[in-house]
Structures are given as structure tokens and as C-alpha cells.
C-alpha positions as protocol buffer text, in pm:
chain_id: "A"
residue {
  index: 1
  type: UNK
  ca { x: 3495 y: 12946 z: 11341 }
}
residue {
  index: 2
  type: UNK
  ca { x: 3512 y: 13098 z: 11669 }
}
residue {
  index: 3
  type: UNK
  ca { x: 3331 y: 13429 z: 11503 }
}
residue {
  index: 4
  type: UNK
  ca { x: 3011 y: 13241 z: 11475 }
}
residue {
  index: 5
  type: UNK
  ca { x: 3029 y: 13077 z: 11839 }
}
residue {
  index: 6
  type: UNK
  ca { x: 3058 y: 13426 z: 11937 }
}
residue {
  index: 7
  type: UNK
  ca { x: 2774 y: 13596 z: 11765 }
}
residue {
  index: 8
  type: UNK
  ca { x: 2565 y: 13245 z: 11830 }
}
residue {
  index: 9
  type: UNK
  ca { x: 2619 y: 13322 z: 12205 }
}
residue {
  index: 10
  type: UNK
  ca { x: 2403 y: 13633 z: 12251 }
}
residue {
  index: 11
  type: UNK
  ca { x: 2204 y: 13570 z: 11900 }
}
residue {
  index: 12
  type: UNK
  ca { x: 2154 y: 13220 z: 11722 }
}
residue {
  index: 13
  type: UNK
  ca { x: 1973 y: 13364 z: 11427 }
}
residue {
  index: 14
  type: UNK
  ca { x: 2203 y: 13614 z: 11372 }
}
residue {
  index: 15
  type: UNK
  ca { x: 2511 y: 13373 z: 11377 }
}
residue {
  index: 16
  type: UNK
  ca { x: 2307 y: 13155 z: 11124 }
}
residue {
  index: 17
  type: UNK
  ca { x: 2251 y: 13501 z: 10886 }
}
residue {
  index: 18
  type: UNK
  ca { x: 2627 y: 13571 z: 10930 }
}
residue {
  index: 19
  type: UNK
  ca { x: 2672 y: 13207 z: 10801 }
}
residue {
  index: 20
  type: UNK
  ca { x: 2453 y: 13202 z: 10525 }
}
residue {
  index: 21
  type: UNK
  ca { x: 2573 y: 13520 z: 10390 }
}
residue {
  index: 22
  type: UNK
  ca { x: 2956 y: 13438 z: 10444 }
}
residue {
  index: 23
  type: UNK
  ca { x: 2960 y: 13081 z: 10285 }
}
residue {
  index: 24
  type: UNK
  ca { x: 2742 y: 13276 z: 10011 }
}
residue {
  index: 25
  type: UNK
  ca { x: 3010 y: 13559 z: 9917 }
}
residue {
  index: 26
  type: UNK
  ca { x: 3277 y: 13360 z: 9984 }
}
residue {
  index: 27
  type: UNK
  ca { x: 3165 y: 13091 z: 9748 }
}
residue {
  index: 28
  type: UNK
  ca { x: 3189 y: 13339 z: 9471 }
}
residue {
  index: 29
  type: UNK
  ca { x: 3566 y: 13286 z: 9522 }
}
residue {
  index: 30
  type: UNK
  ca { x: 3522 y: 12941 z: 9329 }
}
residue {
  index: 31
  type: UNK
  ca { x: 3430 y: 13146 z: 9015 }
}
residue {
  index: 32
  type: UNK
  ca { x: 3629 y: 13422 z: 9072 }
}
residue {
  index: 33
  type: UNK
  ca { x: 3919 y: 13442 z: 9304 }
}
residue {
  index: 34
  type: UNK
  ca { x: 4027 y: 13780 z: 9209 }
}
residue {
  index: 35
  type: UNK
  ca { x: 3753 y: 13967 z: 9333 }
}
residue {
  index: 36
  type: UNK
  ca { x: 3837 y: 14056 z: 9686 }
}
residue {
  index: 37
  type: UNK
  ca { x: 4042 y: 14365 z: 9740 }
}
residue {
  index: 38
  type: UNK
  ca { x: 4400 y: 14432 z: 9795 }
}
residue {
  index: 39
  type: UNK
  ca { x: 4441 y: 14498 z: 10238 }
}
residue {
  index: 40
  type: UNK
  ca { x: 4536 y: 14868 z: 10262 }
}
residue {
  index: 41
  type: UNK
  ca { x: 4785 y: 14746 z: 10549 }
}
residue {
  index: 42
  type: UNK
  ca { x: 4966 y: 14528 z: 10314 }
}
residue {
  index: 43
  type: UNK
  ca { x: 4884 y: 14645 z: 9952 }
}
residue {
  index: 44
  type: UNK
  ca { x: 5229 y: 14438 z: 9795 }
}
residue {
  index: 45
  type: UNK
  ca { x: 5084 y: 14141 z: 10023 }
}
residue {
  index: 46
  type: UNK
  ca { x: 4975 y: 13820 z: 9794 }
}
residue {
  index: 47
  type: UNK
  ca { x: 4677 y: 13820 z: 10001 }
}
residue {
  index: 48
  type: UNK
  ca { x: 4348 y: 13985 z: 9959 }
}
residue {
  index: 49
  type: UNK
  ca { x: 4050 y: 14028 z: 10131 }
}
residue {
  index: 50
  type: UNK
  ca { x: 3664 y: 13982 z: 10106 }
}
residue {
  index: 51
  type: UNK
  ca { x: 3495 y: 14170 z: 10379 }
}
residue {
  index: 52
  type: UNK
  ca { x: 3188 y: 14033 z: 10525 }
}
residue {
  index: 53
  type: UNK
  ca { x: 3068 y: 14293 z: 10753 }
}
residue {
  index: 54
  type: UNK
  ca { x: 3184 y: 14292 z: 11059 }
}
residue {
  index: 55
  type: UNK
  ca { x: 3400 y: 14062 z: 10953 }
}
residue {
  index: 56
  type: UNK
  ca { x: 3730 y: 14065 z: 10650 }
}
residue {
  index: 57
  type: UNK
  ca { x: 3843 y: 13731 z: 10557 }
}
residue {
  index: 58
  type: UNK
  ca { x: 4178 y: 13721 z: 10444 }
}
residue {
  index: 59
  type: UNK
  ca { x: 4294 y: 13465 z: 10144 }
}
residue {
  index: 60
  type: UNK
  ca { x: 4519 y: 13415 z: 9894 }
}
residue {
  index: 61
  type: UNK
  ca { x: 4494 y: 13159 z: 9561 }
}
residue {
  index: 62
  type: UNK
  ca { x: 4751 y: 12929 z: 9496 }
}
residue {
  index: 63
  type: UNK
  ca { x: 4685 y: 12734 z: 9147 }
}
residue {
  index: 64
  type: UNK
  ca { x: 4296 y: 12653 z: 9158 }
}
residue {
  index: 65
  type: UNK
  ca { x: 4262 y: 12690 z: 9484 }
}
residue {
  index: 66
  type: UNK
  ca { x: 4114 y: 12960 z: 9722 }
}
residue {
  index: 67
  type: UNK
  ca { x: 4292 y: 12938 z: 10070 }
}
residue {
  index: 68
  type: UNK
  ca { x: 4134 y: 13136 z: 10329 }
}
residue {
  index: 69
  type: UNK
  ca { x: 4432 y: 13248 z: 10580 }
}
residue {
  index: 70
  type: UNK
  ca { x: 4251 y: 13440 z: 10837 }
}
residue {
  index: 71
  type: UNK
  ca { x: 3948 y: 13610 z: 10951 }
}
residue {
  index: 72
  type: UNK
  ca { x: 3894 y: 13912 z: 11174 }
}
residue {
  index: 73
  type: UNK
  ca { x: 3654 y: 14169 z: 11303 }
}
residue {
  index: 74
  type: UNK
  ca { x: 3707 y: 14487 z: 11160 }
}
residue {
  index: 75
  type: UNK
  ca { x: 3818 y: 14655 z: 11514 }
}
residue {
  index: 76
  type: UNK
  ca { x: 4165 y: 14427 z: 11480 }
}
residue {
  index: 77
  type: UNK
  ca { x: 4472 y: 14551 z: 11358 }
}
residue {
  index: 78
  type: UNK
  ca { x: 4525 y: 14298 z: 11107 }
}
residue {
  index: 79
  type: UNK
  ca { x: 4847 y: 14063 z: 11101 }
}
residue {
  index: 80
  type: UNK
  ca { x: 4961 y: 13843 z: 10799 }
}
């Protein structure tokens, strides 16, 4: 994820917290993949969102699965 290689270039622990505490909210997905948020930009999208700070992570659930679409810092204009 090129978030991470960012963040790991000026701070390797912090791109390890960011990790840990992404694969850890996103993993909640598995149990419940309606508990992100509708995106305010595209409310009538089938996407929603989970935000990891700075980050959202955009994803949508087809059948049993959790496909995440896109990720983006929160200072992007966000395109689906």
C-alpha cells in the first residue's frame, strides 16, 4: 500500500501503528460489513467507507465478501 511506504519513509514505527490499527478495524469487516459509513460525496454510491485516520478506505460487499476499492488521505477529493 503505497500509504504505508509513505509514512514508513519519515517514521517506521508509525507506519507499523498505522498497520496494526488498519488491518485491526478493517478486520471487523469480516463480522460485520455494514458498519462503515455511507461517503457524503456519493451517499446513493454502493460503496462505503471505514475511516482510519488520516486515512478512509473505501469498499463495497458483494455476497460474503468485503472488497476494499480504494484508499485515500483525507486531503483528496475522493473519486469512485
Amino acid at each position: 500500500m503505497d500509504a504505508l511506504r509513505y509514512i514508513k519513509a519519515d517514521k517506521p514505527s508509525a507506519a507499523k501503528n498505522f498497520r496494526v490499527k488498519a488491518e485491526r478495524i478493517l478486520s471487523r469487516l469480516e463480522d460485520y460489513p455494514d458498519s462503515g459509513s455511507l461517503i457524503p460525496e456519493f451517499p446513493d454510491s454502493e460503496f462505503q467507507q471505514v475511516i482510519v485516520k488520516p486515512y478512509r478506505f473505501f469498499y463495497r460487499v458483494e455476497k460474503n465478501v468485503v472488497w476494499v476499492v480504494g484508499v485515500w488521505h483525507d486531503a483528496q477529493l475522493a473519486r469512485i
